[in-house]
VOBA-813411 format. One line per 8 residues: number of its first residue (from 1); for each residue x, y, z of C-alpha. Coordinates in steps of 0.001 Angstrom, whole numbers, plus 500000, padded with zeros to 6 digits. Example, Ala and Ser with C-alpha at 12.3 -4.5 7.8 and 13.67 -1.06 7.14 Angstrom:
BEGIN
1 = 512300:495500:507800  513670:498940:507140
//
This chain:
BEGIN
1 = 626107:251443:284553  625265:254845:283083  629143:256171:283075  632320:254655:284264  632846:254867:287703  636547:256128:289263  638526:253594:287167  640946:251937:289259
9 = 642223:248315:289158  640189:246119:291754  642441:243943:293683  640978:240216:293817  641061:238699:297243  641295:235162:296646  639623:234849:300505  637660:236733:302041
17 = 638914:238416:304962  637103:237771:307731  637916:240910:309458  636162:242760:306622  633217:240884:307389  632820:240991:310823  635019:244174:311938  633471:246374:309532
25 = 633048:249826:310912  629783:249950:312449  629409:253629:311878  627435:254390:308848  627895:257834:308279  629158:259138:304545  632699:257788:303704  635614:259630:305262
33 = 639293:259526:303558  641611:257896:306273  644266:260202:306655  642169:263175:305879  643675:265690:307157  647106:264635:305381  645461:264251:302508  643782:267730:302288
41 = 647294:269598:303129  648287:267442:299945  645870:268287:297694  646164:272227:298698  649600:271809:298005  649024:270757:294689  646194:273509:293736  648957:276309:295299
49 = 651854:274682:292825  649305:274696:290063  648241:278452:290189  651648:279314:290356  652445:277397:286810  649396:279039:285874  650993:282395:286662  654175:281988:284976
57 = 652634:280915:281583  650758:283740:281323  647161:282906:281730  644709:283676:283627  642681:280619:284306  643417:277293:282861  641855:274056:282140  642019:270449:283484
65 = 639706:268224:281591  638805:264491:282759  639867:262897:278813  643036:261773:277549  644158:262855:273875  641845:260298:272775  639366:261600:273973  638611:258489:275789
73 = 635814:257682:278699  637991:255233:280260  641207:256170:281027  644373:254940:282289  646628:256204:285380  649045:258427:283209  646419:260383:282340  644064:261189:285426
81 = 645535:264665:285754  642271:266268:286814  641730:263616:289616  645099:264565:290987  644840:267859:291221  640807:267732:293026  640588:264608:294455  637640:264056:293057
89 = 637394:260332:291730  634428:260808:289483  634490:259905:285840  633312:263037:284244  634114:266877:285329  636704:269408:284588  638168:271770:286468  639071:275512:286064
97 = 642391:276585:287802  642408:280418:288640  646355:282197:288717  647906:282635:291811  647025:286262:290391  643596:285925:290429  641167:286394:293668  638894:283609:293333
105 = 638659:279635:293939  639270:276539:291838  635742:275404:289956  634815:271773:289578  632028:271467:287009  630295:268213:287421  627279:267014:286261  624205:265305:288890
113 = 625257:261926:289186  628702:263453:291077  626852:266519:293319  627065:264774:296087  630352:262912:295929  632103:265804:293933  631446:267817:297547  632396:265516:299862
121 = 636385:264976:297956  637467:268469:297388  639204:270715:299562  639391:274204:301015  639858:276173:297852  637531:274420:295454  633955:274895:294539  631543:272729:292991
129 = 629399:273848:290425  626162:271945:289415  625450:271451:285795  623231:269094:284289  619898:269658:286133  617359:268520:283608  618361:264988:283557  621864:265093:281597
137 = 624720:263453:282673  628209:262406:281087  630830:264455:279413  628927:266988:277226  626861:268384:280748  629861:268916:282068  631135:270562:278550  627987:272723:278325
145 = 628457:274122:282012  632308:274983:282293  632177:276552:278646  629176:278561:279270  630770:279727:282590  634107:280740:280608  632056:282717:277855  630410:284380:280024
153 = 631779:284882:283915  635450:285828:282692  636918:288930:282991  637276:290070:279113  640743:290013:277570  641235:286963:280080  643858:283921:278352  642311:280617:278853
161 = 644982:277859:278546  644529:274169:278064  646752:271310:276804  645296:271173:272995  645800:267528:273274  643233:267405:276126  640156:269110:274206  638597:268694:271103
169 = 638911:270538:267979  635167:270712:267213  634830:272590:271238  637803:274212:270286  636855:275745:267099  633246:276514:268651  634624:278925:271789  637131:280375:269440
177 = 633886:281101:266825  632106:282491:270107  634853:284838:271632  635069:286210:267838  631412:286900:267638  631040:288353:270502  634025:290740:269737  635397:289471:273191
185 = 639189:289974:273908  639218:287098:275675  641746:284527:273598  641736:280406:273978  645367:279766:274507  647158:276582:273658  650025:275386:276092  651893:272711:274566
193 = 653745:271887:278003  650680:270878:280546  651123:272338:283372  649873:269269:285927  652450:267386:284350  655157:270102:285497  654394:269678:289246  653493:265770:289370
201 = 655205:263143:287028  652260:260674:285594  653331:257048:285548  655048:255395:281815  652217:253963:279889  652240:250229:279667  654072:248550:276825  651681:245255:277416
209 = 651099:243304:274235  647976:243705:272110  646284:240301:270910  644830:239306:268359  640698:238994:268241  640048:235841:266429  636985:235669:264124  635173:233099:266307
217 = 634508:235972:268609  634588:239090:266282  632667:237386:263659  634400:239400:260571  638203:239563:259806  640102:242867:259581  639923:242940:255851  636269:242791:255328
225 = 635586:245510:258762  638043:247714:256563  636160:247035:253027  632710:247910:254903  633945:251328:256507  636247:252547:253173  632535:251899:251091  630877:253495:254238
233 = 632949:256746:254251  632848:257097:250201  628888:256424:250420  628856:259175:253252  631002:262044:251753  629941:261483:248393  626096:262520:249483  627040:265025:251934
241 = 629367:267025:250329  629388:268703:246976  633527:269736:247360  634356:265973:247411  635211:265352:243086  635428:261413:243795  634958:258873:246123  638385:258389:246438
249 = 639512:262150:247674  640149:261275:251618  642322:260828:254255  640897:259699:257615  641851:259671:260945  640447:257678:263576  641849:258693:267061  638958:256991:269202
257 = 640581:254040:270702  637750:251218:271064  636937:252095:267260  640447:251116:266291  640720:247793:268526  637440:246776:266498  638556:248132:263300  641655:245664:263862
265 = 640404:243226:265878  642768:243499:268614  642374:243914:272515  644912:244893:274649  644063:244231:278657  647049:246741:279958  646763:249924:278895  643567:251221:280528
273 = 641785:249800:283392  638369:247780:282528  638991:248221:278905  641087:246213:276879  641923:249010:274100  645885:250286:273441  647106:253868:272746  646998:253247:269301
281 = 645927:255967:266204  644793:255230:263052  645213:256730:259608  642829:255100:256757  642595:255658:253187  640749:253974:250015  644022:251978:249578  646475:252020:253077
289 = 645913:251883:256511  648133:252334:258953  648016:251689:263166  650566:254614:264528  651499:252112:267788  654417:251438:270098  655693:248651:267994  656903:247088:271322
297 = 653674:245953:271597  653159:244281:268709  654443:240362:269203  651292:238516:268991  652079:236601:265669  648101:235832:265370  647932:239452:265038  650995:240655:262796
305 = 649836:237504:260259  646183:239388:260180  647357:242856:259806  649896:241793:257071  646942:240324:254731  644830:243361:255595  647659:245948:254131  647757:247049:257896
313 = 651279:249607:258416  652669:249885:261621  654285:253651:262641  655151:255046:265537  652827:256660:267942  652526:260049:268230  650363:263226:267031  653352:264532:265507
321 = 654006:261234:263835  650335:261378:262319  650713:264640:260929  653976:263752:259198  652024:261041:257637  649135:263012:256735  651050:265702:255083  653338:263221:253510
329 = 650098:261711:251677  648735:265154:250789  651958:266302:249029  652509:263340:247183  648773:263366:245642  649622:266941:244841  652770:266398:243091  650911:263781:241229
337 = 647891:265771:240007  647364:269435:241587  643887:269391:241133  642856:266488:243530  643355:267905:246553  642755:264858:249573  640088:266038:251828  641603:265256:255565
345 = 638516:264087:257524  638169:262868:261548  635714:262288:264226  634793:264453:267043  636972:262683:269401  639868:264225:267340  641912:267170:269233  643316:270535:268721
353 = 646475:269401:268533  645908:266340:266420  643985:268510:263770  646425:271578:264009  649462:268869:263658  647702:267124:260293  646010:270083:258481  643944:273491:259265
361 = 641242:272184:257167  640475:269143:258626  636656:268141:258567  634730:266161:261417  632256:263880:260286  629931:261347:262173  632283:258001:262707  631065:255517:260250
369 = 633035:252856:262618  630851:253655:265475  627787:252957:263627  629048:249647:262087  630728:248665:265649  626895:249271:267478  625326:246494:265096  626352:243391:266166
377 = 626573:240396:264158  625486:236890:264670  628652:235727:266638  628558:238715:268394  625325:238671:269357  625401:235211:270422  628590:235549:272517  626471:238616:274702
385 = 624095:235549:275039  626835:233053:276527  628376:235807:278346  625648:236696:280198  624139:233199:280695  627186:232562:282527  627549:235599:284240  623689:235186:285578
393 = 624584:232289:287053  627663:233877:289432  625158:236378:290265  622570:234103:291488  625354:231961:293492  626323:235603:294864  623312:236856:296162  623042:233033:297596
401 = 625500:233524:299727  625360:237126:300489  621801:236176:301552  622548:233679:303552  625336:235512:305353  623125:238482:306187  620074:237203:307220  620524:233477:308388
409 = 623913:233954:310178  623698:237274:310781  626551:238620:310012  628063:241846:308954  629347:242056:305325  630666:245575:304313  630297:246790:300356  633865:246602:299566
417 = 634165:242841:300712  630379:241864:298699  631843:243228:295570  635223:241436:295710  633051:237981:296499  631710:238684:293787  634622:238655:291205  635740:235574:293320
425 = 632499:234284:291807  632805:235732:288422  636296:234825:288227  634764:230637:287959  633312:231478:285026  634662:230563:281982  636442:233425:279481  636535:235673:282119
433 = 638592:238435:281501  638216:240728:284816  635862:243798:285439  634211:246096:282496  634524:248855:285940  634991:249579:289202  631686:247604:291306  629164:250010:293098
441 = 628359:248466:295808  626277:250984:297495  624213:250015:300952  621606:252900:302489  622578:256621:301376  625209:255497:299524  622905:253933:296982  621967:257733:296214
449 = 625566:257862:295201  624885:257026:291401  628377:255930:291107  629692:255667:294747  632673:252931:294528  633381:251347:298135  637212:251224:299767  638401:248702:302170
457 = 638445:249972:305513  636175:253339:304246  632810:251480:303038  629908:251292:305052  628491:247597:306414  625543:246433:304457  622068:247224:305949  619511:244552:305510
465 = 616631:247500:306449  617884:249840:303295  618243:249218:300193  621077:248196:298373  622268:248927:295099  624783:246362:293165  625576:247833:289946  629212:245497:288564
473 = 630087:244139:285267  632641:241748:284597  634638:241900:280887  634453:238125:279627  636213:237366:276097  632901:236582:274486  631070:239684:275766  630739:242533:278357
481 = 628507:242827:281386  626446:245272:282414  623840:244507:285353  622167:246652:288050  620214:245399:290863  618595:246475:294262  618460:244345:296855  616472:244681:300328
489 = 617269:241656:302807  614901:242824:305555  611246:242619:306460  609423:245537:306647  610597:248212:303840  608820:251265:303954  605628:252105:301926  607953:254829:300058
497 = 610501:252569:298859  608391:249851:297777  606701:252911:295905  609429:254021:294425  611037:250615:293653  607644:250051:291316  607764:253257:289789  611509:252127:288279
505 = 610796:248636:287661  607598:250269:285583  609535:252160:283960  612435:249718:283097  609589:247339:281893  608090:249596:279882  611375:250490:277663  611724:246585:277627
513 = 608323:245594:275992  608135:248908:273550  607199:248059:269828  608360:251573:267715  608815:251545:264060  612109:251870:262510  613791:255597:262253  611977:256876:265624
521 = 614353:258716:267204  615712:256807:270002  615204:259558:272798  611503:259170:272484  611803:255921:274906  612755:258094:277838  609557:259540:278347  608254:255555:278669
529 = 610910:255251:281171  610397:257994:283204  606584:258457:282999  606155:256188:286269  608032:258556:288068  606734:261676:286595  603494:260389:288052  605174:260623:291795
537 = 606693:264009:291059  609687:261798:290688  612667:261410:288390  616688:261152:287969  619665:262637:286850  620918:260037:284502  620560:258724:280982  617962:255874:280509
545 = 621001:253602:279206  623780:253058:276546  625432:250866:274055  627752:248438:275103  631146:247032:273493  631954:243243:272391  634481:242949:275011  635286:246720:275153
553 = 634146:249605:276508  630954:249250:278501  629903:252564:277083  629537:252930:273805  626596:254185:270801  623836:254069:270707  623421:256686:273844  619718:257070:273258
561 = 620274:259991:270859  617748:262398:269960  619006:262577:266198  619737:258656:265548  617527:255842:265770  618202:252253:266704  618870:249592:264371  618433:245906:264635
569 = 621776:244277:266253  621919:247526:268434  622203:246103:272087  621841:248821:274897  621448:249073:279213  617959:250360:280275  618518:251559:283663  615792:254001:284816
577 = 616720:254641:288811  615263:257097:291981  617996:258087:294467  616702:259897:297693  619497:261803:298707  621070:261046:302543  618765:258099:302393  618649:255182:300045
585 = 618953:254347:296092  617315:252242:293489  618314:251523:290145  617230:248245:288118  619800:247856:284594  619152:244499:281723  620978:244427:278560  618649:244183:275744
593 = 618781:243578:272115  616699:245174:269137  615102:243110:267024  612577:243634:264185  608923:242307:265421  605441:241099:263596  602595:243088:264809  599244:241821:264120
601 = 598944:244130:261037  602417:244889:260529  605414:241595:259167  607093:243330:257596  609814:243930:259829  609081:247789:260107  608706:247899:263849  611063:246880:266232
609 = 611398:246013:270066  613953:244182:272299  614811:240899:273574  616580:240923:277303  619914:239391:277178  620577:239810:280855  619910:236532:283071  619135:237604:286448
617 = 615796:237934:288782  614431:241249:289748  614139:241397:293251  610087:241142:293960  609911:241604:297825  610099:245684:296935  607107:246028:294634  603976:247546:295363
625 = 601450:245189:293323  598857:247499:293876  600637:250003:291364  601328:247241:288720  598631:246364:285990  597828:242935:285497  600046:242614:282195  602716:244558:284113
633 = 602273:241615:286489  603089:239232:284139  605734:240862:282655  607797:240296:285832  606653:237104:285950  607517:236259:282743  611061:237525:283341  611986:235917:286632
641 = 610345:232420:285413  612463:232584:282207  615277:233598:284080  615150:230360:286367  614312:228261:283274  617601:229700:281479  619859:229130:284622  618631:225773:285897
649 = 620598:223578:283683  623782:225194:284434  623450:224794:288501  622861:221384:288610  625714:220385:291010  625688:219257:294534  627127:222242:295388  624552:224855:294018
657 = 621383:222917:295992  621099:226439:298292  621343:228454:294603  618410:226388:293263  616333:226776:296229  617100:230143:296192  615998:230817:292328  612522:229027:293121
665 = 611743:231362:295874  612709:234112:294313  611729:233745:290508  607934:231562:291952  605221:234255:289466  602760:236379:291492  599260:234865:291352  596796:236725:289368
673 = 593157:236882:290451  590636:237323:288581  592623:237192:285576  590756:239314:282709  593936:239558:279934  594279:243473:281534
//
């Protein structure tokens, strides 16, 4: 999953309704809202009442990002302001708000994978506006395009408000820097009071209790995470920056909130949907740290026993709290000696208001936690292992059945009621801990829907003669789950799918089997998994893949950056896809691992490659062997057969005979004739 689909908790059915299965509507046409036309009047409503609060505070146009003052991907109810105000579900896009004042509509600014499904939720008095052509996707498209639009398509001397705890202070800094160059009159105005939260009261944040992490998952204790980052940031700002007199002239603070619940090995299951963080900030120095957090949440005694022999402090949460703090440590050091000034440093999930509230000079600096956090450790990397092991086998006994139901008995199975079978099937498993996000369960054109998320009673049925995209994760104690598959269930696809299904598969394989020495930049792999599809005049709008959290977020670094490169431990998605729009979708998504490999010259450990983590087949009925090379060939063989050879013991039961059969079928290699080593 490239980015986190509309994050709302998935009610389990503990049976499957039988009216979803066999009532579905039979109408396949793009999901309609029920209700719709009550539900546009509403949503006008809200955009009128908004315009007017945008009136009265004295700006012109004002801003509605997607993030929370964390900055976070995921977030929680409270804090989907911009969903409430479009209707647009996505998880990345921001919208501009014109006053009531102003002769124009409301902009959307989304990036490609939401095009489609961004214009098909708003209502009369938005537009959509397109950014991200050239294959980006995620928050900084969107950041690039709504930006750009405000430097340049605003009437000068326009006042641009925003929350200042909704936008960062590196973005905030860099269109105040702009306006000033340009010698626009056009001013960045911060409005304490946000204005969605004047006309629509969010819901109370959870006061669910964090628990501890124990050490036989996390594989390090608090102290010794805490030890490595304190060396990490002294290492880092003492060879960076010629201001710092001595390693131990900093304050940090660390507002990104799956940093902190790995910092303190914690997770908290309540706060956000699909990722068990808690609102929690945290202020670090060379000898304190301290967790600003609703104490109420703080009763695991696992935990409090673990934070007292780390020297954690518990404060109150709060941005104002945190710049109390910060300005209480700053005044002390320069009561004590004048001349050793603490340098106030953050990351660039910080905001405006959190860097206005703890200092005017605060630096940003590349997280040293996120770089620690992306190399996994033994336990770690072994729990990913386990995880998915057991999470390939509810797969296979899902597709089983969803096989069986489809094309032996015939009948009709809609996307919403596959996905929640599946999390009936997940939910077996042991250390299952619910979904990592909401399942796309996409059947014909909503498979071109990169992150189309079925409702009951609005999804369409499944259609054994398209394609259909199942792209669900499940959160399990020990690790989280990422897998994408297409599935086809009929007989005859066309010659253009099967086409286009081997162009991704190539292209997936190809980013799977790379050997790269260390330091190459990591970006360089998504020519290799796009290059298939360049050959067709063919690509998509995506990333190639992402980090993913131990038990966290599913997003996380490394994002394939173009100025990082990856490291051994690093475990990533490779998810190359082709979506045909009004039509059908593919996408194929494995976890992987990098590891250092021997190359016949090379043992040195210089070069690296990856080992696949995921346990699942890839679908062979689609692929156009004429397109493959023979050691493309028996690369997918390789996979499926180990696959089956990894899942076998564990579905040994009376009741998984179908599962077996199925696995042989499916994972049985592709005869290769003559075979020449090619």
């Amino acid at each position: 999953m490239f980015c986190a689909a509309k994050i709302t908790p998935n009610v389990l059915q503990d049976e499957l309704d039988s009216s979803v299965t066999e009532k579905c509507p039979v109408d396949i046409s793009p999901p309609v809202f029920k209700g719709y036309d009550d539900r546009s009047e509403d949503l006008k409503g809200r955009l009128r009442d908004l315009r007017i609060q945008v009136r009265e505070a004295k700006a012109d146009w004002y801003v509605v990002p997607s993030e929370d003052e964390h900055q976070s991907e995921e977030i929680g109810e409270s804090d989907k302001r911009r969903e409430w105000i479009s209707g647009f579900t996505g998880s990345a896009g921001t919208a501009l708000i014109p006053s009531s004042s102003i002769d124009s509509e409301a902009l959307l600014f989304v990036d490609s994978r939401y095009w489609i499904q961004a214009g098909q939720q708003v209502v009369e008095g938005w537009k959509v506006v397109r950014v991200g052509a050239s294959g980006g996707s995620g928050k900084d498209a969107v950041v690039g395009g709504w930006v750009e639009w405000l430097l340049k398509e605003v009437e000068d001397g326009s006042r641009i408000g925003i929350d200042p705890k909704l936008l960062s202070i590196d973005l905030a800094r860099s269109m105040k820097s702009h306006l000033e160059s340009s010698e626009s009159s056009t001013k960045l105005i911060p409005l304490t009071a946000n204005l969605v939260d004047k006309i629509h009261s969010p819901l109370e944040r959870s006061t669910g209790p964090i628990h501890h992490y124990p050490i036989s998952l996390s594989g390090e204790n608090t102290l010794s995470k805490l030890d490595r980052v304190r060396s990490a940031l002294s290492d880092q700002l003492t060879s960076s920056s010629s201001r710092l007199r001595s390693r131990e002239n900093w304050i940090y603070v660390l507002p990104t909130l799956p940093s902190v619940a790995w910092l303190l090995n914690f997770r908290c299951p309540s706060d956000i949907p699909f990722c068990p963080v808690a609102y929690t900030y945290l202020v670090l120095t060379p000898d304190k740290c301290v967790a600003f957090v609703d104490e109420r949440k703080i009763t695991d005694e696992a935990l409090k026993e673990d934070w007292e022999k780390s020297g954690v402090e518990i404060r109150p949460y709060g941005i104002e709290e945190i710049g109390k703090y910060v300005k209480e440590l700053q005044q002390r050091d320069g009561d004590e000696n004048r001349k050793r000034k603490k340098q106030v440093l953050t990351t660039r999930e910080c905001s405006w208001a959190l860097a206005d509230a703890s200092t005017s000079e605060i630096e940003v600096i590349l997280c040293p936690v996120d770089r620690l956090k992306a190399i996994k450790n033994e336990t770690e990397i072994q729990g990913f292992k386990n995880a998915y092991l057991r999470d390939g086998r509810a797969m296979v006994r899902w597709i089983t059945w969803l096989e069986k139901i489809l094309v032996q008995e015939k009948k009709k199975v809609g996307e919403w009621a596959a996905a929640q079978t599946l999390t009936r099937y997940r939910r077996r498993e042991e250390l299952f801990a619910g979904l990592a996000y909401d399942d796309i369960s996409a059947s014909g054109p909503n498979g071109a829907l990169p992150h189309y998320a079925p409702k009951r009673g609005e999804d369409r049925i499944i259609d054994v003669d398209s394609t259909y995209v199942i792209d669900s994760g499940a959160q399990y104690e020990d690790g989280t789950i990422d897998t994408t598959r297409t599935l086809y269930f009929g007989k005859s696809p066309s010659p253009e799918v099967k086409r286009s299904y081997t162009r991704v598969l190539q292209g997936h394989l190809a980013v799977s089997s790379a050997i790269f020495p260390r330091g190459m930049t990591a970006d360089r792999l998504n020519m290799i998994a796009r290059g298939p599809l360049y050959q067709d005049g063919l690509d998509f709008g995506h990333g190639i893949g992402h980090g993913i959290g131990t038990y966290l977020a599913v997003h996380e670094n490394p994002m394939f950056p173009r100025n990082a490169a990856f490291e051994p431990g690093n475990i990533t998605s490779i998810e190359p896809g082709y979506y045909k729009e009004g039509e059908w979708g593919i996408r194929i998504e494995s976890v992987i691992l990098c590891k250092p490999i021997d190359t016949l010259i090379d043992q040195s450990g210089h070069f690296l490659s990856f080992e696949r983590i995921t346990q699942v087949p890839i679908q062979t009925s689609l692929v156009d062997y004429k397109l493959l090379t023979k050691s493309e060939i028996r690369w997918l063989n390789d996979h499926n057969t180990s696959v089956q050879e990894q899942l076998m013991p564990l579905l040994q039961g009376d009741e998984d005979k179908e599962v077996r059969d199925w696995l042989k079928r499916n994972c049985k290699p592709k005869k290769i004739w003559p075979w020449t080593g090619a």
